[in-house]
N, CA and C of each residue as an Amber inpcrd file, in Angstrom:
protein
   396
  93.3920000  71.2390000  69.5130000  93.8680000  72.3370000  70.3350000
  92.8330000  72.6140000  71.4300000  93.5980000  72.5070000  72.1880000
  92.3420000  73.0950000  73.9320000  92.6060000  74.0400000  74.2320000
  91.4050000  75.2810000  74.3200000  91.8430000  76.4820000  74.7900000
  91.1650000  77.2020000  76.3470000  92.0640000  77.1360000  77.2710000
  91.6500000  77.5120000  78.8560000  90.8480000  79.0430000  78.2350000
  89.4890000  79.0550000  78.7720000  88.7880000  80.8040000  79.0580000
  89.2130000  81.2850000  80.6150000  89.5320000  82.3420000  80.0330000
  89.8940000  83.3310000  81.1650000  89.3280000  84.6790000  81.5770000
  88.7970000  85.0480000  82.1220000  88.4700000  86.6910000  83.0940000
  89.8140000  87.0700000  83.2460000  89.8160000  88.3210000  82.9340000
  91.3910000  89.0360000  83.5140000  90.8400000  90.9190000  83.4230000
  91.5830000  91.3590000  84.5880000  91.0260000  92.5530000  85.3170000
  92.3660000  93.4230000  84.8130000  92.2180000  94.3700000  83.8680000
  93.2270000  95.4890000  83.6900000  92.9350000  96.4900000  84.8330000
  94.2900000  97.0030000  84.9590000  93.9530000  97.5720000  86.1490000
  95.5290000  98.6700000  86.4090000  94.8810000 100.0720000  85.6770000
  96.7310000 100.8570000  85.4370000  96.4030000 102.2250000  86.4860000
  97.6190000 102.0100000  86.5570000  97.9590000 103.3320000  87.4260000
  99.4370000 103.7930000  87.1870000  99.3610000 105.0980000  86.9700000
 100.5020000 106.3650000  86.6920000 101.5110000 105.0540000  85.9740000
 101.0710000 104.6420000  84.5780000 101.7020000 104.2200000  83.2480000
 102.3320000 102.6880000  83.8770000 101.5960000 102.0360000  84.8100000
 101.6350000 100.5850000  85.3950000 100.6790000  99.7840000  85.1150000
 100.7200000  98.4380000  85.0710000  99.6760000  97.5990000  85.6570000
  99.7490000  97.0560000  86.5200000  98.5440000  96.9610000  87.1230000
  98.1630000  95.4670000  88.6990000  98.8330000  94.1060000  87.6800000
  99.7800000  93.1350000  88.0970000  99.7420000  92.3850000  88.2760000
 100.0130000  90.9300000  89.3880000  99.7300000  90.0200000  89.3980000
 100.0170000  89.3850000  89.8370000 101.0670000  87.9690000  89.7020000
 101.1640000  87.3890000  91.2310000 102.2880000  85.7200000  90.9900000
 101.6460000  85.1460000  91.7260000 101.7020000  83.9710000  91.0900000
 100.8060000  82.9650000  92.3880000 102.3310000  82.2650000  93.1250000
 101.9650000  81.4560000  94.1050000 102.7830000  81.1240000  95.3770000
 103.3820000  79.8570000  94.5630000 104.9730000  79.6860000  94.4700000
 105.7000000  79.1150000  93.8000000 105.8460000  79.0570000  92.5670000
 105.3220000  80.3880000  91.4900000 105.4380000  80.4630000  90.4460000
 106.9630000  82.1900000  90.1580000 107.6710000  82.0560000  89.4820000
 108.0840000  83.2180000  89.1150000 107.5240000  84.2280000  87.6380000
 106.2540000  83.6400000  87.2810000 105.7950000  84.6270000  86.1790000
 104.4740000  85.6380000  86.6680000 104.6520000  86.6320000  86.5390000
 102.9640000  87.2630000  86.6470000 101.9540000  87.2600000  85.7110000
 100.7740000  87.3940000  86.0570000  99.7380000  87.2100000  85.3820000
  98.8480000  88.5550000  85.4990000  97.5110000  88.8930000  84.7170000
  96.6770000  89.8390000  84.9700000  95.9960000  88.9540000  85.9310000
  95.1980000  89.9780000  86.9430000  94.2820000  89.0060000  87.9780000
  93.1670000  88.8070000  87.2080000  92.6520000  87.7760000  87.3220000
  91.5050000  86.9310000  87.2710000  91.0630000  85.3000000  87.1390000
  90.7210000  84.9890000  86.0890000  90.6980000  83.4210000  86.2220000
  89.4650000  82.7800000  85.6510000  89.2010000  81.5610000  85.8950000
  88.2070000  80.7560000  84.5170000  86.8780000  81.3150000  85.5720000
  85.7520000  80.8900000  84.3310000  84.3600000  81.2360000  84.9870000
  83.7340000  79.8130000  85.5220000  83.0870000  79.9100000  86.5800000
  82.3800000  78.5360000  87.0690000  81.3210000  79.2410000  86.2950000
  80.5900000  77.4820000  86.1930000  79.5320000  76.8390000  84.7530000
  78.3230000  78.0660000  85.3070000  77.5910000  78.7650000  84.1990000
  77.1880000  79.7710000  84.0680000  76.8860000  81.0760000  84.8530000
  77.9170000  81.0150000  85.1450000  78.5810000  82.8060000  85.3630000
  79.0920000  83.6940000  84.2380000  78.8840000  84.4750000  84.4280000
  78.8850000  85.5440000  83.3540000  80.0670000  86.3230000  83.4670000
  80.8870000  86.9700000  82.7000000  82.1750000  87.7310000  83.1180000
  81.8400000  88.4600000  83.8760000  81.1630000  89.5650000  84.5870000
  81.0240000  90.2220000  85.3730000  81.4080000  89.5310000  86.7860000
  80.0290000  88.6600000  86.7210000  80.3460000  87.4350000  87.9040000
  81.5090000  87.3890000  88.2060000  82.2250000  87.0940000  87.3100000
  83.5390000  85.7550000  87.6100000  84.6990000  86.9750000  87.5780000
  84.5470000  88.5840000  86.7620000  85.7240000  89.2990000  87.0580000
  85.5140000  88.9540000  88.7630000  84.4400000  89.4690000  89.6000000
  84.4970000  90.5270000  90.7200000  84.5840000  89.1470000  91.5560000
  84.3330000  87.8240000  91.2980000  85.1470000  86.9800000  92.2210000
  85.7640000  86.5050000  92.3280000  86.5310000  86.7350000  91.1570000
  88.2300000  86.2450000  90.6650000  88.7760000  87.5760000  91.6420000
  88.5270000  88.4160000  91.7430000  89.4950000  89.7470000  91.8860000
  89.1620000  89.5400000  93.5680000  87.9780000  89.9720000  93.8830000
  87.5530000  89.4830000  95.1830000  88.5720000  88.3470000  96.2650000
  88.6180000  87.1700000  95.4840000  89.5160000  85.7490000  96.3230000
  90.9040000  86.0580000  96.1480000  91.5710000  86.6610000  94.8480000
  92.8670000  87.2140000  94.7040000  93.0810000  88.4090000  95.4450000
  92.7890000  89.4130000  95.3040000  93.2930000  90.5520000  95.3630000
  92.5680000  91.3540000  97.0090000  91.1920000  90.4300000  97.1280000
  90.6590000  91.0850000  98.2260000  90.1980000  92.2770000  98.5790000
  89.7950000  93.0380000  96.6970000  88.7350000  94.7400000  96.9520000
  87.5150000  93.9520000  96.4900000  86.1220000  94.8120000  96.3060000
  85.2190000  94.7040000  95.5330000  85.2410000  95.2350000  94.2190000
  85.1140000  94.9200000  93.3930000  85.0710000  95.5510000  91.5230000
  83.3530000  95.7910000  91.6380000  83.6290000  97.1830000  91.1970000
  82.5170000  97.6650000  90.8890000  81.6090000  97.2420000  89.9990000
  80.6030000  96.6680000  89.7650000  80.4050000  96.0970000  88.6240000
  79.5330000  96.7070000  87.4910000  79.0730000  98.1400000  87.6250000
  78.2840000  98.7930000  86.8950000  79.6370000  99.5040000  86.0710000
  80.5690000  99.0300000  86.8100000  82.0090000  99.8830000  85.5470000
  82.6450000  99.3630000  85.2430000  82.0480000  98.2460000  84.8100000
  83.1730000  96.8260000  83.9920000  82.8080000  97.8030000  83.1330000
  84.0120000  97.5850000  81.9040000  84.4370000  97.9200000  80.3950000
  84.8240000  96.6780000  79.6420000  84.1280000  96.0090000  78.4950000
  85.2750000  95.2610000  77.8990000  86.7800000  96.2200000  76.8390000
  87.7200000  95.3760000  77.6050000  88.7200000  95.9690000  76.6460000
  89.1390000  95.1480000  75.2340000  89.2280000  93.8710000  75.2760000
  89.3190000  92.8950000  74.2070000  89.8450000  91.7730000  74.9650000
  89.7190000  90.6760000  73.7260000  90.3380000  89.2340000  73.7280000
  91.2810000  88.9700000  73.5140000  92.4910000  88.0420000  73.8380000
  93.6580000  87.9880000  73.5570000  93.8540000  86.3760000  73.8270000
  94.5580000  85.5580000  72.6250000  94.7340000  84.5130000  72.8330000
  95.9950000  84.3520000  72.4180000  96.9400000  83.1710000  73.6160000
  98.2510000  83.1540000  73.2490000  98.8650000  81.6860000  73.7560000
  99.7410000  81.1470000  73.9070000 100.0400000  79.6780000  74.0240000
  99.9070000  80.0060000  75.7070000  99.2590000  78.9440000  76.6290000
  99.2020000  78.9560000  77.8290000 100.7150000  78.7880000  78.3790000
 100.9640000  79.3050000  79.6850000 102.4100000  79.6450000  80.4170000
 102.0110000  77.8640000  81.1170000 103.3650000  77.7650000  80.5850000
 103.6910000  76.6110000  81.3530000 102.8830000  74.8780000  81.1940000
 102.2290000  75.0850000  80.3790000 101.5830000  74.0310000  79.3670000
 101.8780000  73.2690000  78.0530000 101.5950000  72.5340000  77.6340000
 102.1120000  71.6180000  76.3450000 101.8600000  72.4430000  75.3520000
 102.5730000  72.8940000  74.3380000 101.6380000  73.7280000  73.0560000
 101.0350000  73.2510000  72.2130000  99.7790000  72.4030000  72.6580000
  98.8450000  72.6050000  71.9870000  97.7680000  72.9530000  72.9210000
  98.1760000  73.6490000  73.9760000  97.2470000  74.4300000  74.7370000
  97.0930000  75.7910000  74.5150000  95.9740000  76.6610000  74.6480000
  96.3320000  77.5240000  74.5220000  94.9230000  78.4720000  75.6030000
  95.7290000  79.9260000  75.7520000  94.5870000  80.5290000  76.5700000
  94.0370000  81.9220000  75.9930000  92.5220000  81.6540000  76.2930000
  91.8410000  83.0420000  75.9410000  91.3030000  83.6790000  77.2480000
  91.8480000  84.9560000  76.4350000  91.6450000  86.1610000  77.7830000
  90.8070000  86.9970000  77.5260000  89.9090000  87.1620000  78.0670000
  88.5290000  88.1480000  77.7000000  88.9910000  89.0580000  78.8980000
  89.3060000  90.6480000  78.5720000  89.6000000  91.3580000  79.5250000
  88.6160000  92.6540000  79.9910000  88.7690000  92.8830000  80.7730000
  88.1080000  94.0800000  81.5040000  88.5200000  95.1420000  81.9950000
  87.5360000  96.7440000  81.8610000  88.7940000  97.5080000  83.1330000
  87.6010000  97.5100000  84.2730000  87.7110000  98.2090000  85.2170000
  86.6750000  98.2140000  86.0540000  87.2150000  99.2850000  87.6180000
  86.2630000 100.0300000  88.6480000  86.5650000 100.2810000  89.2520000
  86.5440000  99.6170000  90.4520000  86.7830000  99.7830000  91.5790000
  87.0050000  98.9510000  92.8440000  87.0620000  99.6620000  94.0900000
  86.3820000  99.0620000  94.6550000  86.7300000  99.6910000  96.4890000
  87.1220000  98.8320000  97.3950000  87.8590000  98.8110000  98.1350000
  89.1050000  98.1530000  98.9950000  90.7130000  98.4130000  98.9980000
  91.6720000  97.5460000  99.5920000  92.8530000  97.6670000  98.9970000
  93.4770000  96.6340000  98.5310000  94.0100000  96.6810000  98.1740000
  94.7030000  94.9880000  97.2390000  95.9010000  94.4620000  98.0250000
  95.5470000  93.6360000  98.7470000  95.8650000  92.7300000  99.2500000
  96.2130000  90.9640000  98.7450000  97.0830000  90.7000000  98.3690000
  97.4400000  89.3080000  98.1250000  96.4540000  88.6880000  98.9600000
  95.5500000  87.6660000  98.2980000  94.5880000  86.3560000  98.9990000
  95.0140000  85.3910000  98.2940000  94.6050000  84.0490000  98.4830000
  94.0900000  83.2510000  97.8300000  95.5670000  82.4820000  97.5400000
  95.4530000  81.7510000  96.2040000  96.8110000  81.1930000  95.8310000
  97.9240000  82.7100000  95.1730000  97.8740000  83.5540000  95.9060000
  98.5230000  85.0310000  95.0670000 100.1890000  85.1610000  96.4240000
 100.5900000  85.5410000  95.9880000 101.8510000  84.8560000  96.4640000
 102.4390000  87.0450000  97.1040000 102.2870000  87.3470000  95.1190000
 102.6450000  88.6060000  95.4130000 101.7360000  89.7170000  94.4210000
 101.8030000  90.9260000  94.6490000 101.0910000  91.6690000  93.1990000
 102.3210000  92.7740000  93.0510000 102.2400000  93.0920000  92.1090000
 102.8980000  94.1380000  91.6930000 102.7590000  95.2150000  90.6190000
 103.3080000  96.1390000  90.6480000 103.3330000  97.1810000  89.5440000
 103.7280000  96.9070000  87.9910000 103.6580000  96.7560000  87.3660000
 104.7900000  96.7360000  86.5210000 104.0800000  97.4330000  84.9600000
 105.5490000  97.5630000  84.2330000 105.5820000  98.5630000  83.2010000
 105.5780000  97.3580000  82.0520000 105.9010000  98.3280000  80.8380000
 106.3270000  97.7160000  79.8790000 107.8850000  97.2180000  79.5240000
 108.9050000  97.6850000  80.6940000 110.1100000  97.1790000  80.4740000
 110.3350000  95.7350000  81.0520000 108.7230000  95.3790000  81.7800000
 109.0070000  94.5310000  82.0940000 107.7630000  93.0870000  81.9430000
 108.2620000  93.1330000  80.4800000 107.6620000  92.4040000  79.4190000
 107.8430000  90.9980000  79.3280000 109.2550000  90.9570000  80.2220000
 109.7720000  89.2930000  80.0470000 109.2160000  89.0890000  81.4530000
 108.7800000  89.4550000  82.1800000 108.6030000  88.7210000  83.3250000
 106.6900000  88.6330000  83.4810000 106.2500000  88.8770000  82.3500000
 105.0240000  88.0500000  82.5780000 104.7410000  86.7620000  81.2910000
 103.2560000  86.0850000  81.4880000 103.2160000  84.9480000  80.3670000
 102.7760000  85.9350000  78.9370000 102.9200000  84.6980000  78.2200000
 102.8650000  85.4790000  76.9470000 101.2010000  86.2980000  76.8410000
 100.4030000  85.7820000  77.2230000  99.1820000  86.4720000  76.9900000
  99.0940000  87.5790000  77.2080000  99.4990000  87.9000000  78.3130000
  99.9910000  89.0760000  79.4280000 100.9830000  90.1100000  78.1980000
 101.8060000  89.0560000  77.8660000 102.8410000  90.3040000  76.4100000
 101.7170000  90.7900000  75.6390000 101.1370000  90.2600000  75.1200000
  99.8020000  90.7380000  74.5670000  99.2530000  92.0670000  74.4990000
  98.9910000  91.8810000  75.8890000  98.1830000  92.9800000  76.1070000
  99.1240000  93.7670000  76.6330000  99.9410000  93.5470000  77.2450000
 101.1040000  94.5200000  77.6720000 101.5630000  95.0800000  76.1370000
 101.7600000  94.5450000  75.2880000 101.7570000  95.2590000  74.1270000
 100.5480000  96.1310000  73.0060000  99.7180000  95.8610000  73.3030000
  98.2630000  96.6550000  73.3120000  98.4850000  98.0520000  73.5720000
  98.1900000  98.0720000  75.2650000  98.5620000  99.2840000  76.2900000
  99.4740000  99.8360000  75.9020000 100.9540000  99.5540000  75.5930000
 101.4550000 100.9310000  75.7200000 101.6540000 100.6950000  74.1170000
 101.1490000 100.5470000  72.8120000 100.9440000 100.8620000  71.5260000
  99.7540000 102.0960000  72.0280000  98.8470000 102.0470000  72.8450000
  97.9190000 103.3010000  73.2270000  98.0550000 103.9270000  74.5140000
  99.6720000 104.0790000  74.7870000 100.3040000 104.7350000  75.5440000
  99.7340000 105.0590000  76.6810000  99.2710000 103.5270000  77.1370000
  98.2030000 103.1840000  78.8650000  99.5230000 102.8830000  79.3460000
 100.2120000 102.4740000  79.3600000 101.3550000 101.5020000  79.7140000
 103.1380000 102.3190000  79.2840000 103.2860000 102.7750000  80.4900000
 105.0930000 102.9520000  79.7880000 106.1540000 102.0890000  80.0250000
């Protein structure tokens, strides 16, 4: 079993999350992405979020929130991905960069339209009623 590491940036507002789609995909994802060879999550949240999303993440207010591992979207299953997540604050505005196609809001009704990892934690959040 091969498992992709991932950075991923929680990120809620009034019972939403930030997520994202990359350009020719129809699933969203949390923003972030793998770490180049020794970078540290901090590192790799605020330049994953940085090339995607286009604010700065504060980095004295990273939080870990937890790990979440689930069969990778769109891969053979015996892949699978771990998500080491974060919350954090930010200054800029979020702007689609990079391979990011679109971002969006979204709730918990809308559970089928991200990858499973993403159900995850989308099921996390609103079990602690971050997420409606």
């Amino acid at each position: 079993m091969r498992v992709i590491d991932k950075i991923a940036w929680i990120h809620l507002r009034n019972g939403q999350i930030l997520c994202a789609r990359s350009k020719g995909q129809d699933t969203y994802f949390l923003p972030g992405g793998k770490r180049d060879p020794g970078e540290s999550d901090a590192d790799t949240l605020a330049r994953e979020i940085a090339e995607e999303l286009s604010v700065r993440i504060e980095k004295e207010t990273i939080h870990f929130f937890g790990v979440f591992e689930a069969r990778a979207h769109g891969k053979s299953e015996d892949i699978m991905v771990r998500m080491t997540c974060y919350t954090a604050n930010y200054s800029g505005m979020h702007t689609p960069a990079s391979e990011i196609e679109e971002i969006a809001w979204l709730n918990y009704k809308d559970l089928h339209k991200v990858s499973q990892a993403s159900q995850l934690i989308f099921e996390q959040l609103f079990a602690m009623k971050w997420l409606d």
